[in-house]
C-alpha positions in Angstrom: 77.9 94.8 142.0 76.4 94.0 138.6 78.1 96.7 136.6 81.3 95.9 138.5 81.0 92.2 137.5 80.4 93.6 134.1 83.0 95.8 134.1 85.4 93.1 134.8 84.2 90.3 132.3 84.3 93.0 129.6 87.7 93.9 130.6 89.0 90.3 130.7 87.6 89.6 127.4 89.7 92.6 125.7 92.7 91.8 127.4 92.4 88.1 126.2 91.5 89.6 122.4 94.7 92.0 122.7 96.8 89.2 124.2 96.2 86.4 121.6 96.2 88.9 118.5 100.0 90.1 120.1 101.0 86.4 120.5 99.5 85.3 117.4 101.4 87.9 114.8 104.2 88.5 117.3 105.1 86.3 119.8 104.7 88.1 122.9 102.0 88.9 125.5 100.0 91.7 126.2 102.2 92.0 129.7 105.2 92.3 127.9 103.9 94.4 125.4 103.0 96.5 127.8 106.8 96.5 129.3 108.2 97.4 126.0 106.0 100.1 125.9 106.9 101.7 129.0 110.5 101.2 128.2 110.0 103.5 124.9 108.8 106.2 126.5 111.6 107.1 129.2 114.7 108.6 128.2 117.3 106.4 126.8 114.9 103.2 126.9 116.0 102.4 130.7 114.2 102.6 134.0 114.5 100.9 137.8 112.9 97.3 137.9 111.0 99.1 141.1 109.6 101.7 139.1 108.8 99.8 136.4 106.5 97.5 138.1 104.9 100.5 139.4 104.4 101.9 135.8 102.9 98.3 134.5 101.0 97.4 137.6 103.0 94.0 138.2 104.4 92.7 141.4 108.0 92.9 141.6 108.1 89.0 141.1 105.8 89.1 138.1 108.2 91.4 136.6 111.1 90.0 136.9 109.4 86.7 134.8 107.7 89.3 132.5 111.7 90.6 131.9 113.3 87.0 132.0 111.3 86.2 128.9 112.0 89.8 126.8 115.8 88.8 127.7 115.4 85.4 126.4 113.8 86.8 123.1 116.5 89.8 123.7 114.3 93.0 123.6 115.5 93.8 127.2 118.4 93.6 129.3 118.8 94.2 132.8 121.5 96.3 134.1 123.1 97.5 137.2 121.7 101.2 137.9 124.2 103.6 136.6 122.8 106.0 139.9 122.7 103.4 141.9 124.9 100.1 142.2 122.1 98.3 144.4 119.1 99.0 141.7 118.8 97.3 138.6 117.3 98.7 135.4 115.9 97.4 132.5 116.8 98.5 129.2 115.0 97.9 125.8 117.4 96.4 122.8 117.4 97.6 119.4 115.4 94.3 118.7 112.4 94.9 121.5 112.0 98.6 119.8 111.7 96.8 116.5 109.7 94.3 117.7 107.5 97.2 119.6 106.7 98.8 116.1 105.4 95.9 114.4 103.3 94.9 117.5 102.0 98.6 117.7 100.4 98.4 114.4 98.8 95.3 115.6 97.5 96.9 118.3 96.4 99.8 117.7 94.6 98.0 114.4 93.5 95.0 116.2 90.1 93.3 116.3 89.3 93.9 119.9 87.2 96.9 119.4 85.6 96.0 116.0 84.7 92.1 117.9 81.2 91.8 118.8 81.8 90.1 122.1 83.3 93.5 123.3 
């Protein structure tokens, strides 16, 4: 149970590191970072809402407010699946694969794993 609990409090802390370094330089969270992410790497930047969550671990509700705010900002839209009239999809803008680049650099360059509280 220790190194679980460890596990855990280590993970939290990079999570928090990641998050404020994305919402610092970028304006956006590590969850919808993440979202943006999965976006780019499916075939014409669109997939299900239902597969989605599955790919980002987030309930279907937390989703939908993770995608309410990247439609706001206008990095994703939601549209009716073209296979499927009763699906939605999201669909990452020109804009959230801009934004995507600039926060990969910060990312994949950030502090976390350099911090000594990691």
């Amino acid at each position: 149970m220790d190194a679980w609990r460890s596990f855990l409090r280590a993970h939290d802390t990079v999570m928090r590191v990641l998050d404020g370094e994305l919402r610092e330089a970028h304006d956006i969270t590590i969850s919808e970072f993440d979202v943006l992410v999965q976006l780019s790497r499916v075939e014409r930047g669109r997939m299900r809402m239902r597969d989605l969550a599955r790919a980002t671990l987030f309930s279907p509700s937390g989703l939908t407010r993770v995608c309410e705010r990247l439609e706001r900002l206008g990095f994703v839209e939601r549209q009716p699946s073209a296979d499927d009239l009763r699906g939605t999809e999201a669909v990452i803008t020109r804009d959230g694969a801009a934004r995507l680049r600039r926060a990969s650099e910060t990312h994949v360059g950030g502090s976390a794993h350099r911090s000594p509280t990691c």
